[in-house]
C-alpha positions as CSV (number, residue, x, y, z in Angstrom):
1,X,29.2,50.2,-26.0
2,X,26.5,52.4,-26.7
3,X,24.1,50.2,-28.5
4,X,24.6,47.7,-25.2
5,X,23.7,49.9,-22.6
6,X,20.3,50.6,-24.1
7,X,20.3,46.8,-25.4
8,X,20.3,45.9,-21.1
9,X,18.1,48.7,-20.7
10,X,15.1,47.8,-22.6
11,X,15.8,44.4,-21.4
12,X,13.7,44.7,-18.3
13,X,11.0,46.1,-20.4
14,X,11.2,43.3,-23.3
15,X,11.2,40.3,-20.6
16,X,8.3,42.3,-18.8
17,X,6.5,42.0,-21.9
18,X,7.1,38.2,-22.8
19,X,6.2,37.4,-19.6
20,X,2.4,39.7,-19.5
21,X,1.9,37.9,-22.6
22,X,2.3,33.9,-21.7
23,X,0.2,34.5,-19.0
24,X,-2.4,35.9,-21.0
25,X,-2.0,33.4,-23.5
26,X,-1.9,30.9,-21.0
27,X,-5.0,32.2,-19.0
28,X,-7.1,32.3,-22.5
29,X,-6.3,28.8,-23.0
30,X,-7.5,28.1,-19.4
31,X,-10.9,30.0,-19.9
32,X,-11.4,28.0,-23.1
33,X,-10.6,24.5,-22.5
34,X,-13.6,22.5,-21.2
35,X,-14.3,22.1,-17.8
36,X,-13.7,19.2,-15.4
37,X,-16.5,16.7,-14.6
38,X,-18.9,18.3,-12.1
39,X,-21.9,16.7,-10.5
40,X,-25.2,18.4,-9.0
41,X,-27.8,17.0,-6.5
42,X,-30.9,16.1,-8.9
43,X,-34.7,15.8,-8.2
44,X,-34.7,12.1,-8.4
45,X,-31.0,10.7,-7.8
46,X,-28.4,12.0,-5.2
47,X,-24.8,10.2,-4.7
48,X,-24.9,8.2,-7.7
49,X,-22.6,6.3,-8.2
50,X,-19.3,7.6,-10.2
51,X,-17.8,4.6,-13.1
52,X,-13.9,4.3,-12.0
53,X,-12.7,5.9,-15.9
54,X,-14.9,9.2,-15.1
55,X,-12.1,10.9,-15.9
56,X,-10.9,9.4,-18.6
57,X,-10.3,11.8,-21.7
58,X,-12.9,10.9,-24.7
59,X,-14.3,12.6,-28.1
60,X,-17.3,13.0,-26.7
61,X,-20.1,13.7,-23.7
62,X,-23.2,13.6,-22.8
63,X,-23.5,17.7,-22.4
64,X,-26.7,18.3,-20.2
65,X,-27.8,21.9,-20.3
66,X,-28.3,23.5,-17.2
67,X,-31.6,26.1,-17.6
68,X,-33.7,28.6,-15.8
69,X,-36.7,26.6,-14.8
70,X,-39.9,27.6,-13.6
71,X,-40.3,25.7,-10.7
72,X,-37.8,23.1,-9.2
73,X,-34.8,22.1,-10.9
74,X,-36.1,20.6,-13.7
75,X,-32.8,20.7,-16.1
76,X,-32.3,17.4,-13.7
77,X,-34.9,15.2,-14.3
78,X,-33.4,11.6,-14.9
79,X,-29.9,13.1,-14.3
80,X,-27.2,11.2,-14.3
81,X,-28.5,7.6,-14.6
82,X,-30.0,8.3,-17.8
83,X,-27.2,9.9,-19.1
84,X,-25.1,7.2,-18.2
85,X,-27.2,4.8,-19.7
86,X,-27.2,6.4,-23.0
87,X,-22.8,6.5,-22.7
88,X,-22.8,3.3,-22.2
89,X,-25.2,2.7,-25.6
90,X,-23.4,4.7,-27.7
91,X,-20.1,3.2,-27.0
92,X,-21.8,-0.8,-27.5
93,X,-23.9,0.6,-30.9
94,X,-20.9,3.0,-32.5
95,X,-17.6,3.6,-32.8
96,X,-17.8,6.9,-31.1
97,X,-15.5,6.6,-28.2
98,X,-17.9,8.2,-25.2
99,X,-17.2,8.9,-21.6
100,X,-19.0,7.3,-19.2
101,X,-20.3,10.5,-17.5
102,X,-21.9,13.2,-18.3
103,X,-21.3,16.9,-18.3
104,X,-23.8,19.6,-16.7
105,X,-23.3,22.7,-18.8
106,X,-24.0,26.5,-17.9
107,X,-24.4,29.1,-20.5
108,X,-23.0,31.6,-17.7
109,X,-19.7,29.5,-17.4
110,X,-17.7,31.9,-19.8
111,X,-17.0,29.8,-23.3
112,X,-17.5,26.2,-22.0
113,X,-20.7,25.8,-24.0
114,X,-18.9,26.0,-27.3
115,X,-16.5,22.8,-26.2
116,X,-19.6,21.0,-26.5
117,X,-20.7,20.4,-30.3
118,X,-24.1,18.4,-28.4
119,X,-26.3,19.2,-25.9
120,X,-29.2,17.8,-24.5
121,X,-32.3,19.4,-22.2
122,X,-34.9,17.4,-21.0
123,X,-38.1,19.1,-19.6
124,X,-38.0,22.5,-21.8
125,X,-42.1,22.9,-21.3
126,X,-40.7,24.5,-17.6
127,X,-38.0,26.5,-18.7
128,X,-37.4,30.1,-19.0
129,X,-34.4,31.0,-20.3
130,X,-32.8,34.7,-19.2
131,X,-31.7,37.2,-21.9
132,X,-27.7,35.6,-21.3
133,X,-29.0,31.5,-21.6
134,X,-31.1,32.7,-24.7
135,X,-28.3,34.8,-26.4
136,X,-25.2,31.8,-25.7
137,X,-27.6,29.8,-27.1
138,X,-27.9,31.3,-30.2
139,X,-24.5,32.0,-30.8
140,X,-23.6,28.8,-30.0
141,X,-26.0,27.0,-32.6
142,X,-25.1,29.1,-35.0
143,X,-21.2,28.4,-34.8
144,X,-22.2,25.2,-35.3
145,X,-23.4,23.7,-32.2
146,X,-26.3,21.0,-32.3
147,X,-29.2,21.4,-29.7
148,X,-31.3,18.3,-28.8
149,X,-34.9,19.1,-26.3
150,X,-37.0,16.1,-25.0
151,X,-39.7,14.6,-22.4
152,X,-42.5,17.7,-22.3
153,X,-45.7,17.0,-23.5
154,X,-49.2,18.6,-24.4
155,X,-50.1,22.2,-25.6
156,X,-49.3,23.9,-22.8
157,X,-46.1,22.7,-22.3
158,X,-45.4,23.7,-26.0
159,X,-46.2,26.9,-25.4
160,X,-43.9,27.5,-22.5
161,X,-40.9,25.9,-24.8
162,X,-41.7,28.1,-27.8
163,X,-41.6,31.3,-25.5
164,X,-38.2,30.7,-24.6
165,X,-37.0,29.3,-28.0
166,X,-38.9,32.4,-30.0
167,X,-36.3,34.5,-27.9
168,X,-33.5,32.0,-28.8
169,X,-34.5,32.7,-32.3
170,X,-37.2,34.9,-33.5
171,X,-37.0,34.8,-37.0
172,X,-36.8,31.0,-37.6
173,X,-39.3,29.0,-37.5
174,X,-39.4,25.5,-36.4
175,X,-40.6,22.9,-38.5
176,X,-41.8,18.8,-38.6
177,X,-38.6,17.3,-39.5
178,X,-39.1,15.1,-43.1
179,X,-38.7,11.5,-43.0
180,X,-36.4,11.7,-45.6
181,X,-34.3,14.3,-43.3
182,X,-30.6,12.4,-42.7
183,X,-31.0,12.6,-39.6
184,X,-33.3,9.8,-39.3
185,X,-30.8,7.9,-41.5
186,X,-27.1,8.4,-40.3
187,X,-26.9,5.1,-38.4
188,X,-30.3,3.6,-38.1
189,X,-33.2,4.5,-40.8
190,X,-36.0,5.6,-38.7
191,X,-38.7,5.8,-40.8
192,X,-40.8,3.5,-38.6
193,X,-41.0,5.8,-35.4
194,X,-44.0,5.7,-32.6
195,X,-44.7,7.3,-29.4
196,X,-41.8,6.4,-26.7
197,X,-43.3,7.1,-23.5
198,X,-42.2,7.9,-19.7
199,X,-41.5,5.7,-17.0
200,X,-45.8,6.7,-16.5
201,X,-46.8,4.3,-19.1
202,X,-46.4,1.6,-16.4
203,X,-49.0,2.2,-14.2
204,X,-51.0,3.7,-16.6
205,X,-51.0,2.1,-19.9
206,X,-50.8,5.3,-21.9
207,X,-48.1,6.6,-24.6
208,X,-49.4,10.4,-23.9
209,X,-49.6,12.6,-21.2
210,X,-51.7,15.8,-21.1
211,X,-53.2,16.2,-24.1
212,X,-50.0,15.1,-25.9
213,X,-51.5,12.6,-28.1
214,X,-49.0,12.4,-30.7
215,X,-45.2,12.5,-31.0
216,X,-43.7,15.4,-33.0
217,X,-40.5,15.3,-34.2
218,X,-39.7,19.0,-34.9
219,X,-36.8,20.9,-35.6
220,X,-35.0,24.6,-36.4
221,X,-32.4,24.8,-39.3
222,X,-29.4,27.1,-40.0
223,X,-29.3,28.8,-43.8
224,X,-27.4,26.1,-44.9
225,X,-30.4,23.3,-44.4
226,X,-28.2,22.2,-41.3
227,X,-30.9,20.9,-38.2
228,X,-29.4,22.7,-35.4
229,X,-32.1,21.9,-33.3
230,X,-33.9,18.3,-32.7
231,X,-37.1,19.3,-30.7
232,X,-39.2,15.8,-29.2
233,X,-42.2,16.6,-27.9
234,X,-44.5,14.6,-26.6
235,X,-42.2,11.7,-25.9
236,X,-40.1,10.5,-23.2
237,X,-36.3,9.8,-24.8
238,X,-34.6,10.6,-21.3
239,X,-37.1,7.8,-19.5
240,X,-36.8,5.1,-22.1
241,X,-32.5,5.3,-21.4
242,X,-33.1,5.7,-17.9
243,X,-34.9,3.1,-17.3
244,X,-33.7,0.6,-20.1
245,X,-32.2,-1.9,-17.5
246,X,-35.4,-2.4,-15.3
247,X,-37.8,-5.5,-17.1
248,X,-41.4,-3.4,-16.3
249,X,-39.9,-1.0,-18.9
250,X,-40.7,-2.4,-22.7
251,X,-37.2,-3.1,-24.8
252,X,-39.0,-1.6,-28.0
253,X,-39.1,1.8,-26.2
254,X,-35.9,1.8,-25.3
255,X,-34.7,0.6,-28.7
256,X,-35.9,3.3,-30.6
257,X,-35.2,5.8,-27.9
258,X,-31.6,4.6,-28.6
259,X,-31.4,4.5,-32.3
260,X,-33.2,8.1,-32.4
261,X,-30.2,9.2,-29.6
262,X,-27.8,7.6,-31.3
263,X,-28.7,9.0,-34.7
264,X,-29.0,12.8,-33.8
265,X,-25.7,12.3,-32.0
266,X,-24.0,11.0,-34.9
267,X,-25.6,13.9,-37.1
268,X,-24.7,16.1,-34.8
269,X,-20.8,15.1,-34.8
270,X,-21.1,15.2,-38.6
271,X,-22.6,18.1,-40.1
């Protein structure tokens, strides 16, 4: 009789308990599980269009990374139609089962970064990344995550980028990625690349802009000889999906802009 009283009287307690601890389990599980599709007003495109399966469940999206600029919002230059456009690729030219939208990400939005093993930024010679964007960053790189930076061009512009990213990493340099790097040979082999340039190209016949003669394809690697980030400078990637479905736009700029997408993605969702 005993033993039941004080069995009924820790009862209260014990169920207490149980109960304190699904819903921290449960709100842990909510704070870590990736966030729904979100859109944003972007410099060039507003109300675009939403495909009827955005929310369809896939292995993976186009994660955009939302930065600190230095002027206007730069994070969404080309957003979302280029982003689409390069969904829509990698479903017709892999196996990789994509969604048809894309994902803005935060590095102030708790863990959501880390549900992302692939993120993209376009325009990184404007950034300037705060102490939290530059330490999430980092972290998440080195748990494995793969960062991919595109469209900024000339000297200056480098040097803006490489102020952020020195903060991102000090003590590892970045590097010109070797053609014999498997990242230019995980789907395509790439050892044939050349300048892709923006949407600028037709009215003015160039490749470059600024002083951006050549393309560099450059990169950062983990201690394991793992590319965690794919730096293209002076080239346009984002333009040459964006605008893949307007004639005036060259089909061999957009083809390689593909295949050089398409391969970092596939590296990125295998190493």
């Amino acid at each position: 009789m005993r033993f039941r009283n004080v069995v009924l009287a820790a009862l209260p307690t014990v169920l207490l308990f149980f109960f304190a601890l699904h819903a921290s389990v449960k709100s842990q599980q909510q704070e870590q599980a990736p966030r729904p599709f979100r859109e944003y007003p972007g410099v060039e495109y507003e109300n675009f269009p939403i495909p009827p399966d955005a929310g369809r469940q896939a292995e993976w999206v186009f994660a955009r990374f939302m930065y600190r600029g230095i002027r206007y919002k730069n994070w969404t230059i080309d957003y979302p139609r280029s982003d689409r456009h390069f969904a829509e690729a990698v479903r017709r030219l892999t196996r990789v089962d994509a969604r048809s939208v894309e994902q803005p990400v935060a590095a102030e939005d708790g863990d959501d970064i880390y549900n992302w093993p692939w993120l993209y930024a376009v325009e990184v010679g404007h950034w300037d990344l705060t102490d939290l964007e530059a330490a999430k960053l980092r972290d998440y790189l080195l748990r494995g995550g793969f960062f991919m930076c595109d469209d900024f061009h000339g000297s200056w512009e480098w040097e803006v980028f490489t102020a952020s990213m020195k903060r991102v990493f000090p003590d590892r340099p970045i590097v010109d990625i070797p053609d014999n790097d498997p990242i230019f040979h995980t789907v395509y082999d790439l050892d044939d690349r050349y300048q892709v340039p923006g949407a600028q190209y037709l009215y003015t016949g160039r490749t470059y802009e600024k002083d951006g003669y050549e393309a560099r394809w450059r990169g950062i690697y983990d201690d394991k000889g793992r590319l965690m980030v794919a730096i293209c400078h002076n080239m346009d990637l984002g333009d040459s999906w964006e605008h893949a479905d307007e004639p005036e736009y060259p089909e061999k700029y957009s083809a390689l802009g593909f295949r050089i997408g398409v391969n970092y993605l596939v590296y990125a969702m295998t190493h």
